[in-house]
C-alpha positions in Angstrom: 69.3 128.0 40.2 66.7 127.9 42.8 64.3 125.4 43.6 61.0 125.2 43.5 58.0 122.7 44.5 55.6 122.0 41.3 52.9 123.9 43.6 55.1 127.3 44.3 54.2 130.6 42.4 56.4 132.5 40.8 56.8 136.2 39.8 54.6 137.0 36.8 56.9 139.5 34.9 60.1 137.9 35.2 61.4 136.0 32.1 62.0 131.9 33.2 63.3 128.6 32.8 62.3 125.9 34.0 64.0 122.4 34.7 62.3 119.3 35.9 62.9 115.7 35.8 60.1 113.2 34.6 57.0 113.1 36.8 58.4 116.5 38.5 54.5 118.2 37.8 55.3 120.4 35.1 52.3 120.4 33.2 50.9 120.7 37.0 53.1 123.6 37.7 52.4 125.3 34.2 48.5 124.9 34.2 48.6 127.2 37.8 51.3 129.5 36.3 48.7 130.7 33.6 45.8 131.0 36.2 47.5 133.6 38.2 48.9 135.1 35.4 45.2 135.5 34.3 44.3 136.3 37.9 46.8 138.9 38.8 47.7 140.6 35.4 47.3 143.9 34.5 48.2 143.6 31.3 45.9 140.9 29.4 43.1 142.8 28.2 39.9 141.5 26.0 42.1 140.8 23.0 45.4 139.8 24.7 45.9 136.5 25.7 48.5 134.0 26.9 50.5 131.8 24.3 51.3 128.5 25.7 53.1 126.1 23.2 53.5 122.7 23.8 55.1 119.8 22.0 51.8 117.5 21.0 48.1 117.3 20.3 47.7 115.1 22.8 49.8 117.3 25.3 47.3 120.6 24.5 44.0 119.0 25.1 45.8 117.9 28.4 46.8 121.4 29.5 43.0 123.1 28.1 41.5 120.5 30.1 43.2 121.2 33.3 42.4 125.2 33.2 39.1 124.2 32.9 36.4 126.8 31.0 37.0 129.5 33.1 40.2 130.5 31.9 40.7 128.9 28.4 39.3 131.8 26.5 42.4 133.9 27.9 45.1 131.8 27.0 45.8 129.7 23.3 47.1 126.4 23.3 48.9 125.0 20.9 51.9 123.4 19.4 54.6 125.5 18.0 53.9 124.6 14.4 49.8 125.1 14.4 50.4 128.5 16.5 53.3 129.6 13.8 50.9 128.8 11.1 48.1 130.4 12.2 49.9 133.7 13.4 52.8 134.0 10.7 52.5 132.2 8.0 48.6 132.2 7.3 48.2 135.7 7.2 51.5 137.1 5.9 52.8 134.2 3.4 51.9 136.4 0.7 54.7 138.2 1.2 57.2 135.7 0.0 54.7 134.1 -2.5 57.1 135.4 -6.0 59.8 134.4 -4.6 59.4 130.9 -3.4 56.1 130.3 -6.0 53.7 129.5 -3.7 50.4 129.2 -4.6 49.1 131.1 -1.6 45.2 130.1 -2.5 45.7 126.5 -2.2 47.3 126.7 0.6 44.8 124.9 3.8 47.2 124.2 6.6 50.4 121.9 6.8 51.0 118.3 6.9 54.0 115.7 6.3 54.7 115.4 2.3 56.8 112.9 1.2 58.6 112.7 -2.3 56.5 111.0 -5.1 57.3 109.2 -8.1 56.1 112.3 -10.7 57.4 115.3 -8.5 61.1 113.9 -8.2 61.3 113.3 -11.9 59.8 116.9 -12.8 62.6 118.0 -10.6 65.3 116.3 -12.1 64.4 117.0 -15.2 64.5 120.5 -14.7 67.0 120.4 -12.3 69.4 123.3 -13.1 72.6 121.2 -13.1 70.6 118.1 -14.9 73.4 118.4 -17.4 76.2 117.1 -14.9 74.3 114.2 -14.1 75.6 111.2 -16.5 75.9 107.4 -16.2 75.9 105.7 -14.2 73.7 108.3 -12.4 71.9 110.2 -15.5 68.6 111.8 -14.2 66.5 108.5 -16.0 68.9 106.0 -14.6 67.7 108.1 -10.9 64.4 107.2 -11.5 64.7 103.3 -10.9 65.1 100.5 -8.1 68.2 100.7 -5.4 68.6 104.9 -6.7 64.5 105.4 -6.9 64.9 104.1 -2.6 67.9 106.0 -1.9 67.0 109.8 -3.5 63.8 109.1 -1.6 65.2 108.2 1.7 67.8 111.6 1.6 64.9 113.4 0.3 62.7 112.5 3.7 65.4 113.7 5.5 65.8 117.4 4.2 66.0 119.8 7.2 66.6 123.4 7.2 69.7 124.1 9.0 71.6 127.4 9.4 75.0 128.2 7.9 78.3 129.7 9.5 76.6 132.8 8.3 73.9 132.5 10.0 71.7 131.9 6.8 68.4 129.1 6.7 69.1 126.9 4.2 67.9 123.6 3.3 70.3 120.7 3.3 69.9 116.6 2.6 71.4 114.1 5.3 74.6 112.9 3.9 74.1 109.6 6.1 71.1 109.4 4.2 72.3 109.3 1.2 73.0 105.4 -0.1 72.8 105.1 -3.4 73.1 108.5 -4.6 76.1 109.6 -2.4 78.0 110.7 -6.0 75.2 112.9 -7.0 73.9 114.7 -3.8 76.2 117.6 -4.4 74.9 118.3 -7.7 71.3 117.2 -6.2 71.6 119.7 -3.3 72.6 122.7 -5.4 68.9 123.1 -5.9 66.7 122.3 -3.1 64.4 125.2 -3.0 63.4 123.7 -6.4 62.2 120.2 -5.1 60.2 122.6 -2.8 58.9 124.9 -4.8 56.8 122.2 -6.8 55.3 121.8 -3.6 54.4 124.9 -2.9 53.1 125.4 -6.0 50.1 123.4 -5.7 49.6 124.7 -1.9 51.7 122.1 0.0 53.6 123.2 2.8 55.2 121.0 5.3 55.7 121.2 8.7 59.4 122.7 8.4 58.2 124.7 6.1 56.1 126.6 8.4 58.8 126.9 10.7 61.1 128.3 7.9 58.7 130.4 6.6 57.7 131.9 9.7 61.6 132.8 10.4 61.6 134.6 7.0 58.7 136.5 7.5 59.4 138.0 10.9 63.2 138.7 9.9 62.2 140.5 7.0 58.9 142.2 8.3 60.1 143.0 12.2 56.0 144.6 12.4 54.8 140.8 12.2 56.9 140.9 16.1 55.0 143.6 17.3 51.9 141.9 16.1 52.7 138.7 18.0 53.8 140.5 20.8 50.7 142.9 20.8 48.3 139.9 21.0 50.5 138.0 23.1 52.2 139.0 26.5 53.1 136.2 27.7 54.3 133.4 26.1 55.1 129.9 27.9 56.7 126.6 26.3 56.6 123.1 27.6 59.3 120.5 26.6 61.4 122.9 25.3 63.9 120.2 25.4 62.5 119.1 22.2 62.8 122.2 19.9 64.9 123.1 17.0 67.2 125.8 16.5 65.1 127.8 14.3 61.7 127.6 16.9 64.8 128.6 19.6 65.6 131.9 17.4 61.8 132.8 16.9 61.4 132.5 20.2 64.3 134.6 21.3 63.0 137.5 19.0 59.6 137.4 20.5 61.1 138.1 23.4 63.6 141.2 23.3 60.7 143.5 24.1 57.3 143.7 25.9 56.6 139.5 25.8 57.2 137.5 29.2 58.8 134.4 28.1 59.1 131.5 29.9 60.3 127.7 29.2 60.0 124.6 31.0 61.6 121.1 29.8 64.3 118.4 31.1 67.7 118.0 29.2 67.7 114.5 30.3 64.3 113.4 27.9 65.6 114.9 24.8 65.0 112.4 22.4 64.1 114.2 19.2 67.2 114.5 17.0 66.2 112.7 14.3 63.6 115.7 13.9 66.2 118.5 14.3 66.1 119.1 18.2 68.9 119.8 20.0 69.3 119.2 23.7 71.8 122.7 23.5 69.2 124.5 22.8 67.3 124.0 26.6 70.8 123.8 28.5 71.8 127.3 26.3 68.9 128.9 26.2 69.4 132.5 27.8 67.6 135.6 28.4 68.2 139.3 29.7 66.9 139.0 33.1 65.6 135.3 33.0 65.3 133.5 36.1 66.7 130.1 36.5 64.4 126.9 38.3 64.2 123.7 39.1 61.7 121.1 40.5 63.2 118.1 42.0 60.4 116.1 42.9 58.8 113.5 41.6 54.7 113.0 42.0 53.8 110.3 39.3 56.0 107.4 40.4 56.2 104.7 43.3 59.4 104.7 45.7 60.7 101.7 44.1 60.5 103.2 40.5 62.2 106.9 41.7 65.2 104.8 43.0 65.6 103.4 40.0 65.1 106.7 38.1 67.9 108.2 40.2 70.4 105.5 40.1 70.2 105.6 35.8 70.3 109.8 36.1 73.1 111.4 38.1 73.0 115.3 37.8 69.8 115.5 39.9 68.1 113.3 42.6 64.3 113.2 42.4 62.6 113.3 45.9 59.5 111.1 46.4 56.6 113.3 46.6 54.0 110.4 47.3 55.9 108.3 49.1 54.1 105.8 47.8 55.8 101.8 48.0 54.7 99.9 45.3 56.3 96.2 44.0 60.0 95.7 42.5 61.1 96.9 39.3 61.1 93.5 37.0 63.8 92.4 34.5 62.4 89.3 32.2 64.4 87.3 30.3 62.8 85.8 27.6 60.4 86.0 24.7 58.6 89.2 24.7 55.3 87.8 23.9 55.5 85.4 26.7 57.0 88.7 29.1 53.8 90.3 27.8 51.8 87.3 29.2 53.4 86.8 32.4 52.6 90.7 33.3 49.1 90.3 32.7 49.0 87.7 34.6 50.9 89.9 37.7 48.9 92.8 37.3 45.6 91.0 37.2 42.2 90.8 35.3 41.3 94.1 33.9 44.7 96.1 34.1 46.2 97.8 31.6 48.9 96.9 30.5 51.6 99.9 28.1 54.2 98.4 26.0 56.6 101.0 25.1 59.6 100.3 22.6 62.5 101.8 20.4 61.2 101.1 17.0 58.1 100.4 15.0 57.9 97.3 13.7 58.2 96.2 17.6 55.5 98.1 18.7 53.2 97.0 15.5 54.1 93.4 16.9 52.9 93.7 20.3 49.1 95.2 18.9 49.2 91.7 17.0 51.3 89.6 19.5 53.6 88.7 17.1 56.7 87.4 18.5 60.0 89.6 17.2 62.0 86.8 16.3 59.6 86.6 12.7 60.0 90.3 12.5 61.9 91.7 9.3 62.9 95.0 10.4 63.7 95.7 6.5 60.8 94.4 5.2 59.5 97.9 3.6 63.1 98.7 2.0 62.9 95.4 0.6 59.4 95.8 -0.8 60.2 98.8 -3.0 63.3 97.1 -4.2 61.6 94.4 -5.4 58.6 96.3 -6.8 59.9 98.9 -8.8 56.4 99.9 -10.5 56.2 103.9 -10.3 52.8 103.3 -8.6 52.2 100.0 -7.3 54.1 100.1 -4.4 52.9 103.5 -3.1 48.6 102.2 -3.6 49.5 99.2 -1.2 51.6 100.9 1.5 48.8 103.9 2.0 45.9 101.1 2.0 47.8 99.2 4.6 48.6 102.6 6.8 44.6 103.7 6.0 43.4 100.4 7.6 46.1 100.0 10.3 45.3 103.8 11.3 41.6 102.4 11.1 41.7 99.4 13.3 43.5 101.9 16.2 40.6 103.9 15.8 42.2 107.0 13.7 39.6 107.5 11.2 41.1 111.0 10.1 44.8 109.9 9.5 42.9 106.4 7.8 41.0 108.9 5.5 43.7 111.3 4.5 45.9 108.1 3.6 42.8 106.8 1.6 42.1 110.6 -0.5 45.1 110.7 -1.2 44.5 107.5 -3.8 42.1 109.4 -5.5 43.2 112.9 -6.5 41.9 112.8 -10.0 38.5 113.1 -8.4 36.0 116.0 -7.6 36.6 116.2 -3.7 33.3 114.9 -2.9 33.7 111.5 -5.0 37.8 111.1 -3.2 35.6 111.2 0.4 33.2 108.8 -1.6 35.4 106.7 -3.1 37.9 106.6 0.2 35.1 105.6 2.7 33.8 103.1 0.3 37.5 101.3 -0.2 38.3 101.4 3.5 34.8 100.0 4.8 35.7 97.2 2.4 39.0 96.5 3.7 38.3 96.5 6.9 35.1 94.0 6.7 37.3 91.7 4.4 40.6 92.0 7.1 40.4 88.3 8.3 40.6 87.1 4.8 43.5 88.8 3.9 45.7 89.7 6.7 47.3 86.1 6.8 47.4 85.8 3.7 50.0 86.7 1.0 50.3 90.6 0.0 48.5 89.4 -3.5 45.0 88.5 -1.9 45.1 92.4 -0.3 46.7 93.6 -3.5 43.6 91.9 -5.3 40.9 93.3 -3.1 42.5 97.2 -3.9 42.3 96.5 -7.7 39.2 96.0 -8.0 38.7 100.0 -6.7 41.8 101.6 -8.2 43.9 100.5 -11.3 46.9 99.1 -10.8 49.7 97.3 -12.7 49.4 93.1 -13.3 52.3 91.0 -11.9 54.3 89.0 -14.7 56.7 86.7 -13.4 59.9 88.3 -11.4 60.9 89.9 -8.2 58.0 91.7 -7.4 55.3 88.6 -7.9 57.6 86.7 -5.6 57.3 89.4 -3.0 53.3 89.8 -3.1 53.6 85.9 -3.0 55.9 84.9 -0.5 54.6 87.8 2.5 51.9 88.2 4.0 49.8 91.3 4.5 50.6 91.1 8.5 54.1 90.6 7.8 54.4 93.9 5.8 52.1 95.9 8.2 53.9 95.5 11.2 56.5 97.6 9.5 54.6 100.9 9.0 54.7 103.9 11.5 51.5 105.5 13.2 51.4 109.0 12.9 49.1 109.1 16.3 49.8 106.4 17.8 47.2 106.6 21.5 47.5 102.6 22.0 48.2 100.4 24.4 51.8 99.7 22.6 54.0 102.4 21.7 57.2 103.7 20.4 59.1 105.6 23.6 58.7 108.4 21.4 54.7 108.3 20.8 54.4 108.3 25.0 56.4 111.5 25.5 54.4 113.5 27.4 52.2 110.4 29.3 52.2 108.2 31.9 50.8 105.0 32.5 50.2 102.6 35.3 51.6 99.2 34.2 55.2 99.4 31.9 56.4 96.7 29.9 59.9 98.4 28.7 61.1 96.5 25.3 64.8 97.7 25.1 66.9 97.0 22.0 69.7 96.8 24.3 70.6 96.6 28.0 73.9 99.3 27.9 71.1 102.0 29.5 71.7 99.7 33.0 75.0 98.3 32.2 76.5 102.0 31.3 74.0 104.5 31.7 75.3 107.7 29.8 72.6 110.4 29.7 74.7 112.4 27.1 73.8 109.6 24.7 70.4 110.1 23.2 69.7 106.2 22.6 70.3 106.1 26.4 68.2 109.4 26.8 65.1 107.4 25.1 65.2 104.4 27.6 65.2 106.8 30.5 61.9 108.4 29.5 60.7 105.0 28.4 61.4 103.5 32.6 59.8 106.8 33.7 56.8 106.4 31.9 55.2 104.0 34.5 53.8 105.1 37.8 53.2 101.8 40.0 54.7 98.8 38.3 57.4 98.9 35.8 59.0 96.0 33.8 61.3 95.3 31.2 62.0 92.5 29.0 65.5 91.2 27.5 66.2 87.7 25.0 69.2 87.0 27.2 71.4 88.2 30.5 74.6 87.2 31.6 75.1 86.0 35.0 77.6 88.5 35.7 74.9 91.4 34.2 72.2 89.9 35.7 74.1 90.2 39.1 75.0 93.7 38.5 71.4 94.7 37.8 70.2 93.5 40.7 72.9 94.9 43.3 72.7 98.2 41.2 69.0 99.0 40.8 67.4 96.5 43.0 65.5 94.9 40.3 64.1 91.7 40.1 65.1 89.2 37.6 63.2 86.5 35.9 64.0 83.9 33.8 61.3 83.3 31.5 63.2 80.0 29.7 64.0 78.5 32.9 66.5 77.0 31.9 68.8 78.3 28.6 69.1 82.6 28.5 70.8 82.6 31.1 74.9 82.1 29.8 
């Protein structure tokens, strides 16, 4: 492997790959990769330009804006799905139309489509094994409470795998399976099924561009030749984050004509849950590719880079600003008061990231709300106690359209509105959605500490909805309140100031407050271990100060952490965390 600086150039017609740590410049290194391709290429002509796929939105408008105007009209960026889609399946999906029903003229992009009440039971009911299913799992006894949650859950989690055959299929999560663990083999017999009812009315999901586009260049090798006509070069940032079927695409493209090149960092693979595989970077393998690696590090402070390299063994960053900025600090304490105390340290006007493992802890710090009132399975519970077909599914996508709203994402918030009012002619669901959410957002303060009924009430009066009669679910609406339940939900963009670890991929931020669900990341640091994985791109988010709070600490840990990582330790309490 050789190494590089993130400023070195490399040889333009040579397949490559990549590694570099967090902060190494990659995005830095990329953006001048592509201008002296597009300087010193002889073959990018008026029509041919340079393919560089990256992992988000947020990630592309980074990379057009550092090429600046002068070269963006050589070179499309994109993420792998929108590129796919555009390229693939857009103009060739006719081709597999009869045999996966697709209703190729309603087809308008791709999105995320969960199951719904009325598509699951059309499946079942025509479900080609529906016969097999009997009590206490008949197809109607599916459709209800606790087995209603579960089928949806294991549904939500379908993800196109391949076989020992090497054949795409579509398979359910058998960790995911709860409730309906007896009936998932009968259930999973006919997946393409659930899918086609989809596709039928013009759906398609992500995957299902990704498994679509696999089909269509396997079985129509011209569509390569296309690609590769239009595109010779191809680039990929944070390749540590893709699936085996983007790997295999990506591998075709390249066995003639196409430059390929890919960039990531096995270490911040942290996407499993989504199908990526950190194999697929440390594997990936080309005729002729050249290996690379960047070992520096130009976003973070001395202090921070330490820290980095004492969590992460197989490489040692270097400190490419040299920069000496404050300890690393460990809080112990309530994460509110944490919160407090590094406002106070960083001083009037700074800003301030929190970055955390799950959602409902990042919904708590926009609010404040301190995580010992947090009810991590408050949604689960909410559908098991509301078991209307309808009911439950109005509230939630009111409570996402505002949230969305109040972060300032007006185009998710609208999307989760329309989707209330499909019965209507598209102007009146725009009509009808702008007109519901300007409500709810003017009325906020009188609801959102209130109990779910009051927001439940203000709803009703715009879209029908089931009355309460005395039981589970009335208790519910009456014994939560709105805040309590919308701390729970999960931001499709999330660009605020508190994040998931996995929503600040790709970003950096001055000031880190790290909220870790556990300390074994310092205590045992084991990069093979995604959860571990997560927490190291969560502490190499920051660039000049970087803290992290905990409830409690041993003295025995604390002592460790501080000879170990020369971090700072605080005691928020004073007096009773530390045991």
């Amino acid at each position: 492997m050789i190494t590089i600086t993130s400023s070195d150039l490399i040889d333009i017609e040579q397949h490559f790959k990549i590694t570099a740590g967090p902060g190494a410049g990659k995005t830095h290194w990329l953006v001048n990769h592509i201008i002296n391709t597009v300087k010193n290429s002889a073959r990018l002509e008026k029509t041919r330009k340079i393919a560089c796929i990256t992992y988000t939105n947020i990630a592309v408008e980074t990379i057009l804006k550092r090429l600046g105007a002068g070269v963006t009209d050589r070179v499309e960026v994109s993420t792998i799905h929108s590129f796919l889609y555009k390229h693939v399946v857009k103009p060739y999906l006719h081709y597999l139309s009869d045999e996966f029903e697709i209703n190729v003229s309603k087809v308008n992009g791709h999105d995320t489509y969960g199951p719904r009440y009325s598509i699951v039971k059309n499946w079942l009911e025509n479900h080609k094994r529906v016969d097999e299913l009997t009590h206490p799992n008949s197809y109607k006894q599916l459709l209800f409470g606790q087995k209603l949650d579960s089928l949806f859950i294991w549904l939500n989690n379908l993800q196109y795998m391949y076989d020992s055959d090497g054949n795409l299929k579509l398979v359910g999560n058998q960790e995911k399976v709860g409730g309906v663990r007896k009936v998932t083999d009968i259930l999973a017999d006919d997946l393409i099924s659930y899918k086609k009812i989809f596709w039928s009315s013009g759906k398609v999901d992500h995957d299902d561009v990704l498994f679509f586009s696999y089909l269509l260049i396997t079985r129509h090798p011209f569509i390569l030749n296309v690609l590769r006509a239009k595109f010779p070069y191809f680039f990929l940032d944070e390749v540590q984050d893709t699936n085996p079927i983007q790997a295999k695409i990506i591998k075709l493209i390249a066995k003639e004509e196409t430059i390929v090149g890919i960039i990531g960092d096995p270490a911040q693979s942290i996407f499993a849950f989504q199908g990526a595989s950190i194999d697929e970077f440390i594997n990936f393998k080309l005729e002729n590719m050249v290996e690379y690696q960047i070992l520096e590090n130009r976003r973070s402070s001395n202090q921070i880079i330490d820290l980095l390299n004492e969590v992460r063994k197989d490489i040692a960053q270097s400190k490419y600003k040299n920069v000496d900025g404050e300890l690393p600090i460990l809080f112990i304490g309530d994460t509110v008061d944490a919160y407090k105390k590094v406002k106070e340290l960083c001083g009037e006007g700074s800003s301030i990231h929190t970055l955390s493992r799950d959602n409902p802890t990042a919904n708590a710090m926009k609010s404040l709300v301190a995580l010992n009132g947090i009810d991590t399975k408050l949604l689960k519970k909410f559908k098991e106690a509301d078991s209307n077909k309808d009911r439950p599914r109005i509230i939630l996508n009111s409570i996402e359209a505002v949230e969305f709203a109040r972060i300032g994402d007006y185009k998710n918030a609208l999307e989760k509105m329309k989707v209330l009012f499909t019965d209507c002619p598209e102007k009146d669901r725009v009509n009808n959605s702008i007109k519901l959410l300007q409500e709810l957002l003017t009325k906020y303060d009188s609801y959102n500490e209130t109990s779910l009924i009051a927001f439940y009430t203000v709803i009703k009066s715009h879209i029908p909805m089931s009355t309460f009669k005395a039981g589970a679910a009335k208790d519910f609406y009456d014994g939560i309140t709105y805040t309590q339940l919308a701390i729970c939900i999960n931001y499709k963009e999330d660009t605020s100031q508190h994040r998931t670890i996995h929503k600040a991929k790709g970003d950096e931020f001055e000031n880190v407050l790290l909220i870790p669900s556990s300390l074994d990341f310092l205590l045992n640091p084991d990069l093979e271990n995604e959860e571990d994985r997560v927490y190291y791109v969560g502490l190499s988010r920051a660039i000049n100060r970087l803290y992290i709070v905990f409830s409690k600490l041993t003295k025995k840990n604390q002592k460790f952490i501080e000879e170990q990582y020369n971090i700072k330790v605080e005691d928020l309490t004073k007096v009773h965390h530390l045991i």
